[in-house]
N, C-alpha and C positions, 0 to 999 in steps of 0.2 A: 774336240773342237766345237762339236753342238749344241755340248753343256755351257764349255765357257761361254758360246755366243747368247744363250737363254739366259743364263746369268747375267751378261752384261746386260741384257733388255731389261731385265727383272730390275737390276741395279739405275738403273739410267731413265726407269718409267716411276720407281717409288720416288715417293718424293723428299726425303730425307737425302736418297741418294742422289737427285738430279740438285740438291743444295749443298752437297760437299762437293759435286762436282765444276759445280760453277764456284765455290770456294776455292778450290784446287789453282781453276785457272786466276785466278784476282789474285791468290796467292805469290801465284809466278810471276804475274806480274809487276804485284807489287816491289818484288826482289831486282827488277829487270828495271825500274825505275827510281830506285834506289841507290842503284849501282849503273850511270849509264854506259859507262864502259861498255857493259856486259852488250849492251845492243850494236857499239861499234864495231865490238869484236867478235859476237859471234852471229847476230841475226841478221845488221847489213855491214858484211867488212869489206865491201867494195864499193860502199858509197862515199859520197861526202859527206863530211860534219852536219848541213844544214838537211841533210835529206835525215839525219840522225836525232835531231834537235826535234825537227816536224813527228819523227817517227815515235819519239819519247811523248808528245803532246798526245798524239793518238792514241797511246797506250793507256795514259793519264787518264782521257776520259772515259774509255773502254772498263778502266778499274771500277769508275766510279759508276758507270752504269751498269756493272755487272753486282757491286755492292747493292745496287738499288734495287736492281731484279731479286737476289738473295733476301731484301727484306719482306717484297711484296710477296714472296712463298712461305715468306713466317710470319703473314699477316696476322694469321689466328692461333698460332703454337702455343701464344700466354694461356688462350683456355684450357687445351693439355695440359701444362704446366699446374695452373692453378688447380686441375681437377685429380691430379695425380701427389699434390698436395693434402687435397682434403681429404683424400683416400688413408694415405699415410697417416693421419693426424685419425680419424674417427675407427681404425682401421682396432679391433681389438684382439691383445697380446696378453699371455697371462705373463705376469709378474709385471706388466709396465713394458712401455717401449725401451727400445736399445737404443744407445749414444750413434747407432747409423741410421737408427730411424729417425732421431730427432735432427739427425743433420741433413738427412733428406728432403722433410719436411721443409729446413728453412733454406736449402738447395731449392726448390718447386717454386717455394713462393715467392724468393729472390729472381731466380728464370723468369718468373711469371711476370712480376715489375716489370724488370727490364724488357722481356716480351712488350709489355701492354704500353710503356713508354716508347718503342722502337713503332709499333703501329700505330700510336697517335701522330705521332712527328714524319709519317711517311708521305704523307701528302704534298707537305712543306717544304720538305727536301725534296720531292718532285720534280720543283721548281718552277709549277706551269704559269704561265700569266694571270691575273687573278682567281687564282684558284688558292686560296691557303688558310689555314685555323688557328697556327699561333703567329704565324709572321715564319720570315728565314732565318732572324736574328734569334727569335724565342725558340724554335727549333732545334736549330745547332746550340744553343746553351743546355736545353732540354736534353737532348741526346748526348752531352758530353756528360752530367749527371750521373744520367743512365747508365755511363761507364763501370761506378760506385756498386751499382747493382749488378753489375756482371760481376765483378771481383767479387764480391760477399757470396755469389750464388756457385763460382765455382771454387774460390774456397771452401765452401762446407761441402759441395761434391767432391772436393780432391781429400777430404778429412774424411767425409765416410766411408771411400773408396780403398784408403789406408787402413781404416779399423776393420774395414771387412777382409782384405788382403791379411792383415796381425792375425786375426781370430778364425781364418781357412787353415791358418798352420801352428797355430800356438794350440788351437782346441779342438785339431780334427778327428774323429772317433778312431780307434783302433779296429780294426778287422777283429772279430771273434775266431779264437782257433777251432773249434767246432769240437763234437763227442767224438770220443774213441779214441784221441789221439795221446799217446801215453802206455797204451794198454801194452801189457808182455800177453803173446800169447806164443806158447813155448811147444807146444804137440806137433808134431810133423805129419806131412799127408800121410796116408797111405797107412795110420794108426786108428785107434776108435776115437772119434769125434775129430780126427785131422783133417775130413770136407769139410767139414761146420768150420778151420780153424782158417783153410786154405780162402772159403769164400767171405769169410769176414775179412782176413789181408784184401781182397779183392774190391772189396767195400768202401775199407778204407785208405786203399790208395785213388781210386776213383773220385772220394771225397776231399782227400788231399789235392787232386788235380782240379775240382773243380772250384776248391779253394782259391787254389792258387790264379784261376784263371781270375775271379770275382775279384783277387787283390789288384789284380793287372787292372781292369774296367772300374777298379774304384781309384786308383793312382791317376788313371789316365784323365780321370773325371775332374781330381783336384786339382792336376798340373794345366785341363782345361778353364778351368772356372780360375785360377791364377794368373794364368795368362791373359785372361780377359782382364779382370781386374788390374793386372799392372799395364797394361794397354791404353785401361780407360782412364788410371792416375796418372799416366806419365802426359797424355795428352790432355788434360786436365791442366796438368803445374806448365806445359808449353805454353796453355793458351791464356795462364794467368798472364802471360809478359803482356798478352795487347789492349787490353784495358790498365795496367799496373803502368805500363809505359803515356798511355794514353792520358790520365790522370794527371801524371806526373811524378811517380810516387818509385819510377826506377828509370833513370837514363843511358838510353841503348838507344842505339844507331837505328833509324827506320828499317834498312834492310832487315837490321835482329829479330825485327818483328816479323817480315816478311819470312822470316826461315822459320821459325818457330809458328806460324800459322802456315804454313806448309807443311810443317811433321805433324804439326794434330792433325791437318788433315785428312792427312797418309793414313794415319792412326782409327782415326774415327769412321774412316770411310772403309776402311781393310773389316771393320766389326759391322758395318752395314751389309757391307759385299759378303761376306759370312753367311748373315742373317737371310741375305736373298738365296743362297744358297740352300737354305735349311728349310725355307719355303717350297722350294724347287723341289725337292726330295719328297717331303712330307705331300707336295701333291702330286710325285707320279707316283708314290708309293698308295 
C-alpha cells in the first residue's frame, strides 16, 4: 500500500503525469456533456431539469478551463519536441537511418509545430481584457490549423510504432543453443574416465538450465517491449479520431471523441505510471 501511495506522489508530482491527469478528468467530462442524460441519471437524478441544465453549463466551463490549464503545462514541450528531433535527424547510424527513424523525426517536428502553435495562441484564448497578440478570432483560426499538425505528427508516430512493432517479431534474434549440446557421451560412472564423463553431463545440464532461464528473460523482454509498443500504437490511432474529427475529415458524434480521448488516456498514462514506478525502484535500489 506504501508503494502504491509513493507511486501515486511520484505520478501526480511529474509533470507528464499531472497532464494526463487533468486529461483524464476533461475527458470525462467531455463525455458527461455530450451525452446529458448521463448527468440526469446518474450524477443528479433527484433534481430537476433546470438544476441539470445549470449543472451541464458548469461542467462546460470546467472542460474548458481545465483544457486551458493543460496547455499552459505544455507551454514549452515544442522545445523537447524540436530537440529530440534534431537529435534523431544528426544522430549517426551506419548504413543510413531506418523508415522509424525518419518517421520520428517528422513525428518531433510535426509535435513541435503544433507545440509552438498551441503556445503562441495561449494568451488569446486566455481570454483576459486587453491582453492579446493575434486577436480571438485569429487565435481560434490559428489553433484549428494546428489540428493539421497534430494528425501528420501522430500519424508518422502511429507508422513508426507499427514498423518497430513488424521488425520486434518479424527479425527478432534467435537464442544460441550453446557448446556441447549434441555430444554422445556413452562410458558409465564408476569405469576409467566415467567422472570426467559424469561431471561433464553435470556441466551440461547446468548449462542447459541456465539456457533456458536466459530464453525465459529474453521472451519476457520481447513480450515487454511489444506490449508497450501496441499500447503506444493503439493509443496513438485513438487519438487520431480528435483532431481527424476536428478538421473535419471523419464524422463522429462529440461524445466518440470523448471515449476515444479517454482510452488514450488510460493508455498513455498506465506507461507513465510504469515509468514512475521504475524510477521508484532504481532509486531505492
Amino acid at each position: 500500500m506504501a508503494a502504491t501511495f509513493e507511486q501515486f506522489v511520484a505520478f501526480g508530482t511529474d509533470i507528464v503525469g499531472l497532464e494526463r491527469c487533468l486529461r483524464f478528468f476533461q475527458s470525462i467530462l467531455l463525455i458527461l456533456t455530450s451525452y446529458p442524460s448521463l448527468i440526469s441519471t446518474f450524477l443528479l437524478p433527484s433534481h430537476p431539469p433546470s438544476v441539470h441544465v445549470s449543472a451541464e453549463t458548469s461542467l462546460l466551463q470546467l472542460q474548458s478551463h481545465l483544457h486551458l490549464t493543460r496547455r499552459t503545462i505544455r507551454l514549452f514541450w515544442f522545445l523537447g519536441s524540436f530537440r529530440s528531433s534534431w537529435t534523431l535527424y544528426t544522430a549517426a547510424a551506419p548504413g543510413g537511418k531506418s523508415l522509424e527513424t525518419w518517421l520520428d523525426v517528422l513525428a518531433h517536428s510535426a509535435f513541435g509545430m503544433f507545440g509552438l502553435m498551441e503556445s503562441a495562441t495561449l494568451l488569446d484564448l486566455a481570454r483576459v481584457d486587453g491582453v492579446a497578440l493575434f486577436g480571438a478570432a485569429e487565435a481560434v483560426r490559428l489553433d484549428a490549423e494546428a489540428q493539421v499538425l497534430w494528425l501528420v505528427a501522430l500519424y508518422a508516430s502511429a507508422l513508426g510504432s507499427g514498423v518497430r512493432l513488424l521488425r520486434l517479431f518479424a527479425y527478432r534474434p534467435v537464442p544460441q543453443t550453446g557448446e556441447g549440446f549434441g555430444t554422445v557421451l556413452e562410458k558409465e560412472p564408476g569405469t576409467a574416465g566415467g567422472d570426467e564423463v559424469e561431471k561433464e553431463r553435470a556441466k551440461m545440464r547446468e548449462l542447459a538450465q541456465r539456457r533456458k532461464e536466459e530464453r525465459k528473460t529474453w521472451l519476457r523482454e520481447v513480450n515487454d517491449k511489444a506490449g508497450a509498443l501496441g499500447m503506444k500504437l493503439l493509443a496513438e490511432m485513438l487519438d487520431l479520431v480528435i483532431p481527424a474529427a476536428s478538421i473535419g475529415w471523419i464524422k463522429v458524434d462529440v461524445g466518440v471523441v470523448g471515449v476515444a480521448m479517454f482510452c488514450s488516456t488510460v493508455l498513455t498514462g498506465m506507461a507513465v505510471w510504469a515509468q514512475c514506478g521504475k524510477q521508484l525502484q532504481k532509486g531505492s535500489a
